[in-house]
N, C-alpha and C positions, 0 to 999 in steps of 0.2 A: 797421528795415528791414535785411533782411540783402544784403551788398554779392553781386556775381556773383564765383561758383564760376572755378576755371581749366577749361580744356575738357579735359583730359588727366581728373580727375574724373570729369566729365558724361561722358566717352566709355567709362569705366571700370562707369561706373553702368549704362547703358545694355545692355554688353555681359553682363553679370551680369545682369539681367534676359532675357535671350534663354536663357544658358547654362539658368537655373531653369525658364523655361516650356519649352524642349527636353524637360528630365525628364518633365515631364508630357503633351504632347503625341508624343510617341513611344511612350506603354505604354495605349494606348488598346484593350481587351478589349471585343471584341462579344458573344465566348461567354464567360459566365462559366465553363465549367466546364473550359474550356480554357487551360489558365495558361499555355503554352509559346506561345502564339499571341496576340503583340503586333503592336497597326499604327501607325504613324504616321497621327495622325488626318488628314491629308489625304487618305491611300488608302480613306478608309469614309467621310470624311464626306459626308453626300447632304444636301441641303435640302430641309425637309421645308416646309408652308405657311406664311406670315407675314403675319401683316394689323396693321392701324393704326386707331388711333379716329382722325380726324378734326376733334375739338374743338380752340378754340383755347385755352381749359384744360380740365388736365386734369378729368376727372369718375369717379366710382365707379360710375355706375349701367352698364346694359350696351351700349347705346347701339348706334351703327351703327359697323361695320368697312368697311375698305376695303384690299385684298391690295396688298401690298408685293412687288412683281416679285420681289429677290431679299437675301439678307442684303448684300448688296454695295450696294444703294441707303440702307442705316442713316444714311449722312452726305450723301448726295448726293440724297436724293430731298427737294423744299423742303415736302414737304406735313409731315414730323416736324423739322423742323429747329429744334434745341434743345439747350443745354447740358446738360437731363435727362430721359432715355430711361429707360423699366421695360419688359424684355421679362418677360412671361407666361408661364407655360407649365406645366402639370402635371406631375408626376414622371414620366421616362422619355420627356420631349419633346425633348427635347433642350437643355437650355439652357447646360450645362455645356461639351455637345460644342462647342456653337457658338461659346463665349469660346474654349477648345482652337484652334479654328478661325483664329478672329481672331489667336490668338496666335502660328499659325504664318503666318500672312498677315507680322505683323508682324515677325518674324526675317526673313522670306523676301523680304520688299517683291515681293511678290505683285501682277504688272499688274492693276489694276482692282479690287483690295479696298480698301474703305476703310479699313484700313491702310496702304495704300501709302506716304501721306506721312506719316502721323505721326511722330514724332518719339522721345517714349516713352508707352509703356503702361504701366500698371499694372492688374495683374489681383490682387485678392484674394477668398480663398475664406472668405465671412462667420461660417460656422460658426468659424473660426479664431480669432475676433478677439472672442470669451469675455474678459471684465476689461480690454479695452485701448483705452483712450478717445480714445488719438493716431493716425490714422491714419499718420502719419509714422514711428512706433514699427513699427505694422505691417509697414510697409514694409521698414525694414531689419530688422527681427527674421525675418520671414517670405520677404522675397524676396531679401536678401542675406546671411541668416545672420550676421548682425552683423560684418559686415567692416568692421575699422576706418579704412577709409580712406575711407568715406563716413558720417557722423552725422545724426540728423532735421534739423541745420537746415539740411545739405549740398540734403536732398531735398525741401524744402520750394521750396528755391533753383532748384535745377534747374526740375521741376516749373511754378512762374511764371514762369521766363523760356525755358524751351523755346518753339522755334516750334511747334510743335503736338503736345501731350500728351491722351490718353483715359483713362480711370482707369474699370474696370469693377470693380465689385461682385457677387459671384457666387453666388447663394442667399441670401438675404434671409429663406427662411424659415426657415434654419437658423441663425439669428443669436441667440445666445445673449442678448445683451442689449438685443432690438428693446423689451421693455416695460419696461428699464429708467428711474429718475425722476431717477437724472444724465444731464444729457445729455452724449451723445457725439460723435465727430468724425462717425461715420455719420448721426444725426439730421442734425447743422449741413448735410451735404453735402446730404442729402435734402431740408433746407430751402431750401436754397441760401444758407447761411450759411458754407459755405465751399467751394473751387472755383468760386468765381462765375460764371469764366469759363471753366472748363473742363471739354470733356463727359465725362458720366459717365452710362455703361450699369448700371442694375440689373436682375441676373433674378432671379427668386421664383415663386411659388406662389399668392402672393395681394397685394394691394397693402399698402404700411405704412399706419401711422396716419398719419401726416407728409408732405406732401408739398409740395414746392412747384409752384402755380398753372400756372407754363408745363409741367410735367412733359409728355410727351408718350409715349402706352401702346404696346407692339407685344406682338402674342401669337404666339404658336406652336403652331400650328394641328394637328400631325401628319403621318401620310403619308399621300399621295393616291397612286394606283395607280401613276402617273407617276415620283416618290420611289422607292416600290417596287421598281419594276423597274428604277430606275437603280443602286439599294442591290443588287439581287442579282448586276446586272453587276460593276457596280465589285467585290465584296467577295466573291462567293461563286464566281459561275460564266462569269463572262469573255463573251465572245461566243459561251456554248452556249448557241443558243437552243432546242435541245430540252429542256436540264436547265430553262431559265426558265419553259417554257412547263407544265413537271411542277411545278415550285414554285408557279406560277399557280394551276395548276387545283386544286393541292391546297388552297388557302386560298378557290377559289370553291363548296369539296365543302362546308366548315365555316361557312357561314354564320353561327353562333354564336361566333364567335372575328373577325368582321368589325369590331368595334368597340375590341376589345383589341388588334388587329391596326393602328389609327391610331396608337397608340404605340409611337413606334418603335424604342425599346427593346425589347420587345416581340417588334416582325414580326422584330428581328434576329435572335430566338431562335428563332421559329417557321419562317423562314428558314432559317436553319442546322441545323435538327433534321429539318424536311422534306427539304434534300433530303442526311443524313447516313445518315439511316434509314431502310433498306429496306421497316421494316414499317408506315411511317409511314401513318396511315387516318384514318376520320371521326370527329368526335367528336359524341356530341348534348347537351354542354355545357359552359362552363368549368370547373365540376371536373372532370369527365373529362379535357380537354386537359391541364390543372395537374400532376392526377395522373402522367398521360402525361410533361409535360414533366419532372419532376420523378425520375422512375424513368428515364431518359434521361442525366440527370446522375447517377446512381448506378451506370447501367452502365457510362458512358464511363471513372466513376472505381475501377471494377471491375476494367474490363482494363487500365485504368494499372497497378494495381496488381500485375498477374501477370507485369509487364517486369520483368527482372533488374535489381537497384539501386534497386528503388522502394521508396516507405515502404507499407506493409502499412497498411490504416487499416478499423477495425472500421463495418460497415454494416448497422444492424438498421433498417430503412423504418419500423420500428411504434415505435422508441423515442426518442419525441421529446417527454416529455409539458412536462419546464422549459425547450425552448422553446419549448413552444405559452402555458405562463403567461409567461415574463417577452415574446413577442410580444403576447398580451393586454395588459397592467399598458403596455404601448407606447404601444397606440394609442385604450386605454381612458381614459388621462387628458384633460382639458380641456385641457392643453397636452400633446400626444404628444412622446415622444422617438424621438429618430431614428437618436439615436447612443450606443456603451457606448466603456466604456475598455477595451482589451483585458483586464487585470487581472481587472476586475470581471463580464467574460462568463465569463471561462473559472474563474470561480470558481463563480458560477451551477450554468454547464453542465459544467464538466468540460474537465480539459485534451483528452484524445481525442477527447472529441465536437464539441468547439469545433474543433479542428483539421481532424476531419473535412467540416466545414461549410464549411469552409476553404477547403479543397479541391476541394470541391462547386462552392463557384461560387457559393453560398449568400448567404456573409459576404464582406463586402471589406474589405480592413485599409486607413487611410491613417496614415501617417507627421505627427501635427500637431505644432510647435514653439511652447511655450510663452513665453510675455510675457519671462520671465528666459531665454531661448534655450537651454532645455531639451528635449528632445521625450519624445512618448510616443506609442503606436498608440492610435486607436480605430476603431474597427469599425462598421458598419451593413449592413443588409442590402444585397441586390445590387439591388430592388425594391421597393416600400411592398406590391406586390403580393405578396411573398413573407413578407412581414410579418402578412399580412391571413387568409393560409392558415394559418399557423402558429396566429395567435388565433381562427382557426375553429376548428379542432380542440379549442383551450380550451372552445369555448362547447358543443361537441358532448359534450363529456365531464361540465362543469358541469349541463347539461340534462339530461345520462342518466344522472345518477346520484342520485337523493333525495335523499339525505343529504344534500346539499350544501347552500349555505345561502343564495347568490345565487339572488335573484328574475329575473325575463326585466328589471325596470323597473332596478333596479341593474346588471345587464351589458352593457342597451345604455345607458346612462343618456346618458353625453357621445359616444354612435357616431350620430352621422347616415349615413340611409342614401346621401343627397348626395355626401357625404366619403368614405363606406366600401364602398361599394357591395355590394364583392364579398365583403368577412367575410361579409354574411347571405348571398349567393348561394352562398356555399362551404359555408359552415353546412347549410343546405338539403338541398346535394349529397352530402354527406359522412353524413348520417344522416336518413331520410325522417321518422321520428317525431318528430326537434328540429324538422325543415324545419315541420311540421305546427302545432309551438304558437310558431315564430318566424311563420308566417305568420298566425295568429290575434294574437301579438302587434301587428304592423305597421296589423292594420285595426284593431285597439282604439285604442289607444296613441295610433299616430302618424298614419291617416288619410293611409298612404301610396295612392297613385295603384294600380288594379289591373293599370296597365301594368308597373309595377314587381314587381307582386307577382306575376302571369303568368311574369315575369322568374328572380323564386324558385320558381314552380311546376319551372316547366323541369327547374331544378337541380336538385327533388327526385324529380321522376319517371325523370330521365336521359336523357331521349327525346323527342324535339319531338311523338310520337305523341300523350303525355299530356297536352298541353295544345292542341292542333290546335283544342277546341270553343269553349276561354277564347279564341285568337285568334279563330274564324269570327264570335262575339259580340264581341267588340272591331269588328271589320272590317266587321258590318255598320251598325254608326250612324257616326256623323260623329267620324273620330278627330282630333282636335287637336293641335298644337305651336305654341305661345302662347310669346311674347317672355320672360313672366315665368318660363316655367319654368323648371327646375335643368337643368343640365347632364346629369344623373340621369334626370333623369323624358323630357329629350327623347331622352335615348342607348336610352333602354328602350323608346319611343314607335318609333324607328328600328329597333332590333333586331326589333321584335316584325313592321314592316314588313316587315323582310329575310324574315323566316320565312311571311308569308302570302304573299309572291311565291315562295320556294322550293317550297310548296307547292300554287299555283295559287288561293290562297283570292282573292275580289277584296275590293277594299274601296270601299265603296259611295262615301264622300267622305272627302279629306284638305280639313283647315284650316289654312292656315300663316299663322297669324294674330301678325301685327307682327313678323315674325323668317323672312322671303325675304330672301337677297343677293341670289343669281344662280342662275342655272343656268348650271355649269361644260361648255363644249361637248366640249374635250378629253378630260374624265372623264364623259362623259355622266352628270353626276350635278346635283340640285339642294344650293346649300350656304345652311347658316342664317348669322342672322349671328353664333351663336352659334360659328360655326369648323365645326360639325358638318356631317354630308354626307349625303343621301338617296340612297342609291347603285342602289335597286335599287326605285323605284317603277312596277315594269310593270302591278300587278295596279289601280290607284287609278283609278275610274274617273269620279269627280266633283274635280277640284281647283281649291280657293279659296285664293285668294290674298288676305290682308287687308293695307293700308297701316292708317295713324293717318290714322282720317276725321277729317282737320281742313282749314280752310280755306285756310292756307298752311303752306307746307312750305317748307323753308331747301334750296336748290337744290342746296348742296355734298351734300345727302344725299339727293339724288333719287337713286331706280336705276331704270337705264335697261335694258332689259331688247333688246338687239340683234336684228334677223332672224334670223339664225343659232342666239342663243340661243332664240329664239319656237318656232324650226324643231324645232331639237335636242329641247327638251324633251318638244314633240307626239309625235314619233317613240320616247323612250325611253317615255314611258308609254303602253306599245303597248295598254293598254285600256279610254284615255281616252275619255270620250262628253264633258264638258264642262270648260272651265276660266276662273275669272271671277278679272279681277284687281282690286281693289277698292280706292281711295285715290289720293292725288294725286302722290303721291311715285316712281309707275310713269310710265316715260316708255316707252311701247311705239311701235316704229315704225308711221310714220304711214301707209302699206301694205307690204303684201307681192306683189313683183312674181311674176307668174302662173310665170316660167320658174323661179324659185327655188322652187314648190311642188310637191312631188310628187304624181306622180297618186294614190298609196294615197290619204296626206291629205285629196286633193280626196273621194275614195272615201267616206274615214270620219265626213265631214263633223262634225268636233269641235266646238260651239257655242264659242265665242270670246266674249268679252265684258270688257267695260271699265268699271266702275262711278266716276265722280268722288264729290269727298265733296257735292255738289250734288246728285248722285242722277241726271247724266246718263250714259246706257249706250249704250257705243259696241260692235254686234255687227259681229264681220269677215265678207266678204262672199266664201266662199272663191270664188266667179266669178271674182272682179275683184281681188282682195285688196286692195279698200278698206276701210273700216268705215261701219257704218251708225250715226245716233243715234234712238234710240229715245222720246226724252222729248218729250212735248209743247212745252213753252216751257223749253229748256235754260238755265245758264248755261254762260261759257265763263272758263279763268285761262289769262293767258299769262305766262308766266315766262321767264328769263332764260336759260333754254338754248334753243337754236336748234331741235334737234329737236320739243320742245314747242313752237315758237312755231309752225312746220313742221304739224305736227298741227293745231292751234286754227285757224289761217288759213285750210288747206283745210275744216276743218268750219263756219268761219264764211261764208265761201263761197257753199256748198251751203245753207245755214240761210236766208241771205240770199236766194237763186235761187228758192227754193221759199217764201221769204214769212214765215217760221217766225219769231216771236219771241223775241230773244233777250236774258230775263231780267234778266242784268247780263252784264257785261265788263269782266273784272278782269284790268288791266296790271301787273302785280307785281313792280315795280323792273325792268321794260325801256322804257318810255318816254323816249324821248327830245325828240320835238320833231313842232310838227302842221304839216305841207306846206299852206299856205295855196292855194297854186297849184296843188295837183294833190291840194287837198281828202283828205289820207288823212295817218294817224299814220305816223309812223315810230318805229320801233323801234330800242334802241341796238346790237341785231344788223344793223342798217341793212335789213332787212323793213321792210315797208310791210301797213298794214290799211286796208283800201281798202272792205270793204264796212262798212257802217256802219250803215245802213240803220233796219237795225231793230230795234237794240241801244235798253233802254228805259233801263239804270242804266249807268253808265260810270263807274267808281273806277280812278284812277291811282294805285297805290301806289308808298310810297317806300320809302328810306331811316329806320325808326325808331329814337331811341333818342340816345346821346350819343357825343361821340368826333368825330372833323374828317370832315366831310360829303363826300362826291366834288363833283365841279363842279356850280355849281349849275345847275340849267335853268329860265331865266325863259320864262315862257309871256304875252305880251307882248297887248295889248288885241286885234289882230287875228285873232292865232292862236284865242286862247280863241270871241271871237263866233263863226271860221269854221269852228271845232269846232263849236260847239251849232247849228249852220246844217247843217252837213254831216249831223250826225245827224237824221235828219228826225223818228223817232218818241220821242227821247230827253226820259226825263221829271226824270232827276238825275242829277248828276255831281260826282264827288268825291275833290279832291284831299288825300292825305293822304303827307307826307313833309318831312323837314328841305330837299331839294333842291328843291322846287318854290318859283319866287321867281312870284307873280301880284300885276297894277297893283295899285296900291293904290285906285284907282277906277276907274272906265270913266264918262267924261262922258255924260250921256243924250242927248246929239246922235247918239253915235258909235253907240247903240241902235236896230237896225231895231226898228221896230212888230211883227211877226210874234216875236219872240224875247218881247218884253215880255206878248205874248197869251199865249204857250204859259207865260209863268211857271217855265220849267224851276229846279228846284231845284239852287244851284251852292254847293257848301259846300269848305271850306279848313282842314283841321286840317296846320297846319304842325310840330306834336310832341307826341305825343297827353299825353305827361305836364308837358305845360305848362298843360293842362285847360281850352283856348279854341277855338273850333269860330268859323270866321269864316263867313256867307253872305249871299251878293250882295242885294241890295235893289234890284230893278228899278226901282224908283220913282222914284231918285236915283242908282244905279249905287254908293254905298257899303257898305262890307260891316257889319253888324251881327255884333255878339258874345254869342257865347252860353255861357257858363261852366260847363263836363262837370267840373270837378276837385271831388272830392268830402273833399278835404284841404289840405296843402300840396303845394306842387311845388319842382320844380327846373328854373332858368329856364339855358339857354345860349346866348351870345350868338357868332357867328363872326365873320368878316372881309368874309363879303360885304355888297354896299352894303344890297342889299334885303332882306338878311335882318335887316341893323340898325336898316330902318327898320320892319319888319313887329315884328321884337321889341319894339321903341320902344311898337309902338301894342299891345302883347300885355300890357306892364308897366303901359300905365295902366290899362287893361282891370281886372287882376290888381288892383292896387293900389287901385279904386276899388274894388272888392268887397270887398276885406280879405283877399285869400286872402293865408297865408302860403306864403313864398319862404324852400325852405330854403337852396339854393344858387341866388348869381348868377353863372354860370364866364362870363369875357371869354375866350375862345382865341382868342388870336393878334388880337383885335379892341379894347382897351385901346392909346389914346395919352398921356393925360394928364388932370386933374383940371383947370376950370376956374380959371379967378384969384379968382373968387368963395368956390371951393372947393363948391360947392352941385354941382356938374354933372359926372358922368364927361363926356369924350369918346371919341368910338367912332374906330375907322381912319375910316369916310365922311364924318368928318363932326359926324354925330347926338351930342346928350347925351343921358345917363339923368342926370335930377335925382335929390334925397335923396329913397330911399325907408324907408318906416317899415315894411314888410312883411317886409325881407330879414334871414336870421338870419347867413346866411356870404357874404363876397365872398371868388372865387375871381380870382386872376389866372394865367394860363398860357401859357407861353411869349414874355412880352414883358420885356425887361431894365428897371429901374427905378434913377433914381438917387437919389442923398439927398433932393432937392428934390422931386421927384415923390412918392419913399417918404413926405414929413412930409406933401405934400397928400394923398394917401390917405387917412394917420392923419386929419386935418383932417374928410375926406371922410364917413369913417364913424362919427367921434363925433357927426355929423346924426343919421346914420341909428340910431336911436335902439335897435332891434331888434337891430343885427347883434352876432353874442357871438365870431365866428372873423374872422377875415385871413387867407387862404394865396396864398402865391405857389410856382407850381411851375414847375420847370425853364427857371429863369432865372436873373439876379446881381440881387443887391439889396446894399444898402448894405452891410459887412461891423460895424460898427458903428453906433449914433443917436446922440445927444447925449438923454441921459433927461430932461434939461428942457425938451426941447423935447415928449416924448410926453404929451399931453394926461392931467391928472386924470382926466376921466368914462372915460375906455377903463379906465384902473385900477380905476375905483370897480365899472362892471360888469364887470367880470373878463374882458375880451377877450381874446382867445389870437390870437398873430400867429405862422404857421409860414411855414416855407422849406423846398421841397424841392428841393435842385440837380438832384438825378436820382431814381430810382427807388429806395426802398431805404433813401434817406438823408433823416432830416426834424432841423429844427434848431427849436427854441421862442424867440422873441424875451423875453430878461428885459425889464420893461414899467420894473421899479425903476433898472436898471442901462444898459440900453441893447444889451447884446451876445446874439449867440443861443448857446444850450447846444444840443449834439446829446443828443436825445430818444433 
């Protein structure tokens, strides 16, 4: 352990980290091709979108998002809160600006960023850290220049005992040695094998292989109009809002530049070139604009050139053929490079042309210092976009020339169009006869989507004229955007949208199936939850909305779809005739009051509709802006958020008045407890369900699953009878959840006659993987067991009384059948071992005798001392089965005495563990007596 640093050091250290990140946040270039024009990244940076996955670990698939207010909520909002953050984000999202950002927050101690408090940062740029397995090395090699008056174990020092230290990681996809088989200090961190307790921001491109469980994801989203126009203020054109409103319109003329335009890298350019250039006009496709942009940077570096004092630099536009192959050979490989040594480009390309490129805005040089605190420049393009046009032109020259020897299957071999998009769209543009046999390729080959290919058409005609007929046939069957899609297939799906509304085409139906967030009111736009944005759906004149038709949905990922937002959306798709939203996971309000509906609306009478995964259809009623149901014998689920319960109450109601039968009624972890006295359920929203009537199935769901239960809710002999009393036509009911404690008999005195007639079926699965289904016996009021487990289980025992005693009678249950118990967990519900040694005892009270079923006793969270620890051992050489011992996060004995540990536990090969905490597990030696860390 290394002792503490002096503060004269640490404040040394500190200060030199500010000086370093100033360099870099100070030379922050929006136009590349303008060198003389630096900002401080505070004066241009704009916030672009930010969303969060939600899970409580993390996951890979693509799941449901949720918008993060702003970068300022990173440490302060509790739904990510987590020593390890990955923000997301494609190239030219910004993810670089945004550590820039943070890092001038934290020179600045900026009110209300979360830098404010911290203490130190560390920011390292991953592509750097090529051969260097110490992050500690990093650090002073790279952020202090090897200044001797700090060393790695100075900053190891610091670092643990600062009050509060962040340590970002800054491109992850340029990490030289992410597939390395040593492992490194970045691995361990990513693992959470080192920095345990200290957070750590990754951004990348795609997630690593590695990761640890709590990780918690945030991506970055782009610019939404909003962004936009705050980026043109702040950076271009101040409070002129006639120049904003010309930069506007210019990017609402180009339609076809709307999607390249959410990077905003990108808009910056298109930005600054719209309103620089006088002759600036329409384009009818991303080659064209490219072309455009590109011939732009040649003039500007044209007239530079005709100032007195400037360097003169050769510009032929056509002669560029060794960087269109070493851009191919880039992004051709299965592992693309991103970056050259300057050396090795200007060897390539040529000293002048390299220099030229230079200059252009093209190529950007950085300054990197190597592991021995040597440096050397390397270079990368300004854009992957810039990269992509270059290896187009390779592919247009390989294809138009015979002779040549690559096949179409060898040049796109490792190019997805996913990843690449725009090489084939450039390709396309740039020469209609390659465009021709890359799109014959795309349907052989790869069985790309013909949204995508429509996409290339575009490019190669030059004119949205030439493919007007490919969209009117798109538009009129039922176009799709499904969850599973690529990012690709749904950007093309969107484009091709923008373009039949620019042109008036309608489209008969949209399906946005499994992939709705919201509809954005501010941006009148609908967003996926892919990040993506449906900006301009006027012409759509059927839209469906699909959830996951399942029967329950996890409430943290319901979306709730607002009046305002219900309003908005009707009104932007001005040629809506109907919209059905379909799935349980939509919580749409429960009316829409008359004074909030406009008269058009009322006018256009949009059919509205609500489909559950029950198959009951709720039509709104624009009269009254109630909803109608339309199913003969509905069911109904009420869940845990209040709006939904809001909804289901008034339509059970109405169901109820008119006589209508209602199927089942499913309480989905809100039940709290049944009002004897005033006959009706209450809810733990503290609602009441009052009509009852003529509900025929009644399932109380709980809590499934493992892990310390919420309080439990005993449902006590009276309450239950004056449930099944109150329900007059109820023919079964069924509680299912760890939280539900019910008698353990009901005496048949306590039995009206009329209950015992109707025979209502009452069943009890108190944890469906304990595989025991309990139901009442009218006869004699005890419950009968009925054994679902079609394996072993895993049994868990809590603290409360009646849960110990319901498990009690669950184990002989289990036990008399022979079912195998893979684990027995006591939480928090373990006091001690009989004197007989034959019997746990439970906190209530209860023993669990020797069972022969059980393979592992688990104990958790109760302290044990030696005396207790040897009846244990005692305990389980009964139980003849069990092969593990764990105790977790508690103290046990720190040594045994090995003579006292019974032969049979040796002879089957027991394994006794100890976890103090998380993280950390210890193996009891059985020969010796002491435990070894595992």
């Amino acid at each position: 352990m290394y002792s503490s640093i002096p503060e004269k050091k640490k404040l040394f250290f500190i200060e030199a980290l500010r000086t370093r990140y100033k360099v870099d946040y100070d030379k922050v270039q929006p136009i590349p091709y303008i060198k003389d024009r630096l900002y401080c990244v505070d004066k241009v940076y704009v916030e672009g979108g930010f969303e969060f996955m939600p899970t409580e670990h993390v996951t890979r698939g693509s799941g449901s998002w949720e918008r993060l207010e702003s970068y300022k909520s990173v440490f302060s909002d509790q739904r990510i809160q987590s020593v390890r953050r990955i923000f997301e984000g494609e190239p030219g999202y910004g993810k670089t600006t945004f550590t820039l950002q943070l890092a001038y927050d934290w020179c600045h101690r900026v009110e209300g960023s979360p830098m404010q408090d911290v203490e130190v940062l560390i920011i390292l740029r991953m592509r750097q850290l090529s051969g260097i397995r110490s992050i500690y090395r990093a650090i002073e090699v790279y952020l202090l220049g090897s200044d001797p008056r700090v060393k790695e174990a100075d900053i190891a020092v610091i670092i643990r005992e600062s009050k509060s230290a962040v340590v970002i990681l800054d491109g992850y996809d340029g990490y030289p040695d992410q597939h390395s088989k040593r492992e490194t200090d970045v691995q361990k961190v990513l693992k959470l094998d080192l920095f345990e307790n200290t957070p750590v921001i990754l951004t990348t491109r795609y997630l690593p292989d590695y990761l640890a469980p709590i990780t918690k994801r945030v991506r970055l989203t782009g610019f939404d109009e909003i962004a936009r126009d705050e980026y043109i203020r702040k950076a271009i054109v101040g409070e002129d809002k006639i120049a904003l409103s010309i930069i506007k319109a210019r990017l609402k003329k180009n339609p076809v530049l709307e999607d390249l335009c959410q990077v905003p890298l990108v808009f910056v350019m298109f930005a600054h070139i719209a309103h620089e250039n006088k002759d600036f006009r329409n384009f009818n496709s991303v080659t064209e604009f490219f072309r455009y942009m590109i011939r732009c940077f040649r003039e500007h570096l044209k007239n530079k050139s005709k100032e007195l004092n400037t360097v003169r630099y050769s510009i032929d536009e056509n002669e560029h053929a060794a960087l269109d192959k070493l851009a191919f050979l880039a992004i051709s490989q299965e592992n693309q490079q991103i970056t050259w040594s300057r050396e090795g480009m200007c060897k390539q390309l040529g000293q002048d042309f390299y220099e030229t490129y230079l200059a252009l805005g093209i190529f950007v040089e950085e300054e990197v210092v190597s592991y021995d605190s040597s440096s050397k420049v390397e270079v990368k393009f300004y854009h992957t976009l810039f990269c992509e046009w270059y290896a187009a032109h390779y592919i247009v020259y390989i294809l138009s020339h015979p002779g040549q020897s690559l096949s179409l299957d060898e040049l796109f071999r490792h190019m997805k169009p996913e990843d690449l998009q725009y090489v084939y769209r450039f390709a396309c543009g740039l020469n209609r006869d390659v465009g021709s046999s890359i799109l014959q390729y795309l349907e052989r080959s790869r069985g790309e989507s013909d949204r995508f290919t429509i996409l290339c058409l575009l490019e190669q005609f030059g004119d949205v004229k030439g493919i007007l007929g490919n969209v009117r046939d798109m538009c009129s069957q039922t176009v799709n955007i499904k969850e599973g899609d690529s990012r690709m297939l749904q950007r093309s799906t969107i484009q091709l949208l923008d373009i039949a509304a620019g042109q008036g085409i309608p489209v008969s139906s949209l399906h946005l199936d499994q992939c709705f967030s919201k509809f954005n009111v501010t941006n009148a736009c609908i967003v996926l939850e892919s990040g993506l944005r449906l900006t301009n759906p006027k012409t759509v004149e059927v839209l469906r909305v699909s959830g996951r038709m399942r029967e329950t949905v996890d409430d943290s990922k319901s979306i709730k779809v607002t009046r305002e937002e219900l309003l908005g959306l009707f009104q932007t798709c001005g040629a809506l005739k109907e919209i059905r939203f379909e799935g349980r996971e939509f919580l749409l309000p429960h009316s829409l009051p008359t004074e909030m509906i406009p008269p058009t609306l009322k006018t256009r009478n949009i059919m509205v509709s609500y489909e559950d995964t029950r198959g009951m259809i709720h039509q709104l009623n624009w009269d009254d802006g109630h909803w109608q149901t339309t199913t003969s014998e509905p069911a109904l689920r009420i869940s845990q958020e209040v709006l939904d319960q809001q909804w289901a109450l008034e339509e059970l109601a109405r169901l109820t008045t008119d006589g209508i039968p209602v199927s089942c009624l499913h309480l989905d972890r809100c039940f709290s407890k049944f009002d004897v006295t005033n006959a009706c359920i209450v809810l733990m929203s503290g609602l009441r369900v009052t009509r009852l009537k003529t509900v025929k199935v009644l399932r109380l769901e709980g809590f499934p699953g493992i892990g310390t239960i919420p309080s439990g809710i005993e449902v006590t002999r009276g309450e239950l009878l004056g449930l099944l009393q109150t329900c007059e036509t109820l023919e079964e009911i069924r509680f299912e959840g760890l939280e539900y404690f019910l008698p353990l008999y009901i005496p048949a005195e306590l039995m009206p006659p009329t209950l015992k007639t109707r025979n209502i079926k009452v069943s009890y699965e108190r944890d469906r993987k304990h595989g025991v289904v309990h139901q009442l016996n009218w006869d004699d009021g005890q419950w009968q067991h009925q054994i679902t487990a079609d394996g072993s289980v895993r049994v868990d025992i809590f603290q409360e009384e009646l849960d110990q005693q319901w498990v009690k009678k669950e184990l002989a249950v289990l036990s008399t059948a022979g079912v195998s118990i893979t684990q027995l967990v006591l939480t928090k519900s373990f006091i001690n071992i009989t004197d007989d040694t034959q019997s746990i005892i439970l906190t209530s009270g209860c023993t669990i005798p020797v069972l022969h079923t059980v393979r592992e006793l688990r104990i958790r969270y109760t302290d044990v001392d030696l005396e207790v620890f040897l009846r244990i051992l005692t305990y389980i050489k009964e139980c003849t089965e069990i092969t593990q011992l764990v105790f977790e996060y508690c103290k046990v004995p720190d040594e045994v005495d090995a003579k006292m540990i019974h032969h049979p536990l040796k002879q089957r090969g027991v394994k006794v563990y100890w976890f103090p905490k998380p993280g950390e597990m210890y193996l009891l030696d059985l020969d010796v007596g002491n435990w070894k860390r595992n």
